[in-house]
C-alpha positions in Angstrom: 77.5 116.6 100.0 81.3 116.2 98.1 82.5 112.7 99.8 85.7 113.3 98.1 86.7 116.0 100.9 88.2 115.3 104.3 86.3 115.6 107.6 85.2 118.4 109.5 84.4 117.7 113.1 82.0 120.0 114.2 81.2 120.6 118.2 78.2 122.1 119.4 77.7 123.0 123.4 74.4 122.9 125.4 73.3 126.5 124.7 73.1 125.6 120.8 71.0 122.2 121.8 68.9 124.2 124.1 65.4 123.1 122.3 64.0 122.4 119.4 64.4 125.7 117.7 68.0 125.8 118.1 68.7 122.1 117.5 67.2 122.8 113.9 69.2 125.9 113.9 72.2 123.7 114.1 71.1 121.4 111.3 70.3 124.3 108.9 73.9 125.6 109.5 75.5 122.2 109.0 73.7 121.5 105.9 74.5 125.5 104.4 78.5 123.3 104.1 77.8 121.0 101.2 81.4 120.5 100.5 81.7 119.1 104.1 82.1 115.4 105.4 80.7 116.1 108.7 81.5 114.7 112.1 79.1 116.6 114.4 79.3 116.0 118.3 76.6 117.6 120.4 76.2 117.9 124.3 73.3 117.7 126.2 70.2 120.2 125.5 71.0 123.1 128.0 70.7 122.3 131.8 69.8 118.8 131.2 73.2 117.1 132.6 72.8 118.9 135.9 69.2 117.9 135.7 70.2 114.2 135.4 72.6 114.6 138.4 70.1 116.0 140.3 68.0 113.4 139.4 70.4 110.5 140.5 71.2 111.9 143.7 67.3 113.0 144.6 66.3 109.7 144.1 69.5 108.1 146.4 68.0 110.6 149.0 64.7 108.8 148.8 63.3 112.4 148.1 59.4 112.1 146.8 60.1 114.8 143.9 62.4 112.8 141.8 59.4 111.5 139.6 58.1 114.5 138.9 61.7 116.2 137.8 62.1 113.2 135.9 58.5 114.1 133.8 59.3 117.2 133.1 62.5 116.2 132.1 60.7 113.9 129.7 58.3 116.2 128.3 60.6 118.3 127.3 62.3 115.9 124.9 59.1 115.0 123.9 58.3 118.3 122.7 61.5 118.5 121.2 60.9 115.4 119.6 57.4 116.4 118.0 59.0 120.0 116.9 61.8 118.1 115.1 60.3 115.5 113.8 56.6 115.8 112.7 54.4 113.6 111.6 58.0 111.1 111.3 58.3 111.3 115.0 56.6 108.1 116.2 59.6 105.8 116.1 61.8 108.5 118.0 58.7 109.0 120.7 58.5 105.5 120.9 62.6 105.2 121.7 62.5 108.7 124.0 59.5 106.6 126.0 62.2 103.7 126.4 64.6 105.7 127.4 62.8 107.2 129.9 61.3 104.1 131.7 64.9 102.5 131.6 66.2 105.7 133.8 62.8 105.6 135.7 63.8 101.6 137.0 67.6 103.2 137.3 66.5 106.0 139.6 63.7 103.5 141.6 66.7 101.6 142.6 68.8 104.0 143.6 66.0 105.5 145.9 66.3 101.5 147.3 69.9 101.6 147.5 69.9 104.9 149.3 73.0 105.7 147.7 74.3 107.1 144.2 76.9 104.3 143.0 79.4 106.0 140.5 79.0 103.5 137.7 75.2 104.8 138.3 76.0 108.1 138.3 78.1 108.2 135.2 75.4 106.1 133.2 72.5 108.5 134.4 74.3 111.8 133.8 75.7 110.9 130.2 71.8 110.4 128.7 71.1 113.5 127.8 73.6 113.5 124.9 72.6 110.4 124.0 68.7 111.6 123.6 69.7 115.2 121.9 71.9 113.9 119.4 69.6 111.0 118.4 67.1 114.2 117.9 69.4 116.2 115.5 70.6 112.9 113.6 67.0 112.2 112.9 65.9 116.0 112.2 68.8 115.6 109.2 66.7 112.4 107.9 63.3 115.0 108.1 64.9 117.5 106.2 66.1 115.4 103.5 69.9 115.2 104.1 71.7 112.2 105.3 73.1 111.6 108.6 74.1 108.7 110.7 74.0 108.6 114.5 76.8 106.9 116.1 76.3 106.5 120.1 80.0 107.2 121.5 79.7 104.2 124.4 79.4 101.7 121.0 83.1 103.3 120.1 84.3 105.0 122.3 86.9 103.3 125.0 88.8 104.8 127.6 90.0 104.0 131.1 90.7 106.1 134.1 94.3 107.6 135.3 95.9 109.8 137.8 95.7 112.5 135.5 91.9 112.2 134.4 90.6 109.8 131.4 93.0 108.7 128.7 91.6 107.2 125.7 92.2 103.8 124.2 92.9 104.9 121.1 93.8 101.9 119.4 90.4 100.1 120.0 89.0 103.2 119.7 89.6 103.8 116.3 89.4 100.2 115.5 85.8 100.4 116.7 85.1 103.7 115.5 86.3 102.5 111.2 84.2 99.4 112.0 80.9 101.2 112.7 82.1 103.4 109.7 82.6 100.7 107.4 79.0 99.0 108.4 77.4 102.5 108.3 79.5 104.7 105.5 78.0 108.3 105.6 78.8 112.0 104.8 77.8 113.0 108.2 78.2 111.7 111.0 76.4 113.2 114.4 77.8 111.7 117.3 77.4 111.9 121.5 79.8 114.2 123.2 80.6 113.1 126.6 79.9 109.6 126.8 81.8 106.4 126.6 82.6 103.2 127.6 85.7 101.3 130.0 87.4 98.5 129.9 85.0 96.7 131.3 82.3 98.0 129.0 80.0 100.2 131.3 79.0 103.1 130.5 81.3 106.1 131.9 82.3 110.1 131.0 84.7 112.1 130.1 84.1 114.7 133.3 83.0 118.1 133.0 83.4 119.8 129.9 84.0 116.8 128.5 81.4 117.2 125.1 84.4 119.5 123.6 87.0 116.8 124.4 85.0 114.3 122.4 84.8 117.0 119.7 88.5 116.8 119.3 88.9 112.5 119.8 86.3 112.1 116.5 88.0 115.0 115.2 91.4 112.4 115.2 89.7 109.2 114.6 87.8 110.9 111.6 90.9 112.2 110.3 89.6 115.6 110.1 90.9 118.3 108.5 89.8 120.8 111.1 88.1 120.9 114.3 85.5 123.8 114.8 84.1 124.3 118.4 81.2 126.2 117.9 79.7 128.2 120.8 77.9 131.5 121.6 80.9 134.3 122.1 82.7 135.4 119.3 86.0 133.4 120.1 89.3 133.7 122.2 89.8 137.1 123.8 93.5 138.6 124.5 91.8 138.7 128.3 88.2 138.0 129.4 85.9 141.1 127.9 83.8 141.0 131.3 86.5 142.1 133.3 88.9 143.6 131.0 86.6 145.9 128.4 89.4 146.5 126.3 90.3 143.3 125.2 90.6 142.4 121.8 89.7 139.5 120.0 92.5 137.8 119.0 92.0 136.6 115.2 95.0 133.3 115.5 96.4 131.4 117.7 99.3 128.7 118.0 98.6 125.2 119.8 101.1 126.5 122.3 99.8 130.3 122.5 96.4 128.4 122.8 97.7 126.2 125.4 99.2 129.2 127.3 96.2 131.0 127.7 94.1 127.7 128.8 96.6 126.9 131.8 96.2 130.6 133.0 92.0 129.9 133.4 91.0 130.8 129.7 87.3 129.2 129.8 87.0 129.1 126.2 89.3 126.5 125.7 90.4 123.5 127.6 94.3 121.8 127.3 92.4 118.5 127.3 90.5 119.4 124.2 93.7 120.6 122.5 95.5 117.6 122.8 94.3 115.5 119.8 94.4 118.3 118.1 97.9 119.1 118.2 98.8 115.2 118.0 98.0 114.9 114.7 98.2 118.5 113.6 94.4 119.4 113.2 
């Protein structure tokens, strides 16, 4: 991999992280860009962040079948682990098993609180990034090409306003070319979603947040481009399920793209746009 060319931040959605297969589908199409430096933010294997919610507020509701989502929940990754990973996939095991019995003590007392505290709520539902990207990070190291996996709530700060989350973006990137410095790399695959406040717990950035945090590394990377990858073809002059003869539109503006997200275009959020167009990405 060239480490003379500038970043490319990458963004995958749940649907791409779904399991093993696709996880290592992701890899192979990362490492087919040799001439890449790679900042790759992932969300949460498919289903598993409403799965975590669930989770949190079963066991608030003292329900009996919280255990039993959260080991199938845990198999899962397991499975994904041992696809992934081989005969190398002791250490990871042993880390997914920590993981797990960490939320397990979480959720046991929030079944003796009766009650889902935010700050509980935001650390529980931001895990599942945190597990599928420590997977494809070490699925690199298996296949023989180097990665580095940064957890976003070790660099990421922000802090909550009337309009939504607003990043600290001074300590953010002050955090972000420290962990850089200590860990220098040509690819970098990072947790969408997650971060940290002021006060250092571990908080979100809301729904839909995974492609937001694919534009913020995108800016403190000082990438060239931003791709958001996903599973439709791209942005549509109106949306094809409704409107058969739309056409794909091939370019767009950052206002044009802007336009069409404040009318309700899906595909695109004006949060995600904004670091983007900031910096001129």
């Amino acid at each position: 991999m060239n480490q003379s060319h500038a970043f490319v931040a990458h963004k995958f959605g749940g649907s791409s992280m779904r399991d093993a297969e696709r996880i290592a589908q992701v890899a192979a199409i990362l490492a087919a860009r040799p001439d890449e430096r790679q900042v790759v933010v992932v969300s949460a294997m498919q289903g598993v962040t409403d799965a975590l919610i669930d989770l949190a507020n079963s066991a608030a509701a003292r329900s009996k079948q919280w255990r039993e989502a959260l080991s199938h929940l845990r198999e899962r990754h397991l499975a994904a682990a041992l696809a992934l990973l081989g005969a190398r996939a002791e250490t990871t095991v042993e880390w997914l098993e920590q993981e797990f019995a960490d939320l397990a003590e979480v959720l046991h007392a929030l079944a003796l609180l009766g009650t889902p505290s935010r700050e509980a709520l935001d650390l529980v539902q931001g895990l599942g990034e945190v597990w599928s990207s420590r997977l494809l990070a070490e699925h690199f190291l298996v296949r023989g090409d180097g990665a580095v996996w940064c957890d976003a709530r070790e660099v990421l700060r922000v802090r909550a306003e009337e309009l939504g989350v607003m990043v600290d973006w001074a300590q953010s990137q002050a955090q972000f070319d420290t962990f850089r410095a200590r860990q220098p790399s040509a690819r970098y695959v990072v947790t969408g979603f997650v971060a940290r406040d002021g006060e250092g717990r571990a908080t979100t950035l809301g729904r839909n947040g995974s492609d937001y945090s694919g534009a913020i590394f995108g800016a403190l990377a000082e990438a060239a481009e931003v791709h958001i990858w996903t599973d439709v073809d791209g942005v549509y002059s109106a949306d094809p399920r409704a409107v058969p003869e739309a056409v794909l539109i091939p370019e767009l503006s950052y206002h044009e793209a802007c336009e069409l997200a404040y009318f309700g275009a899906k595909v695109i959020h004006p949060q995600t746009m904004a670091p983007a167009i900031e910096r001129n990405i």
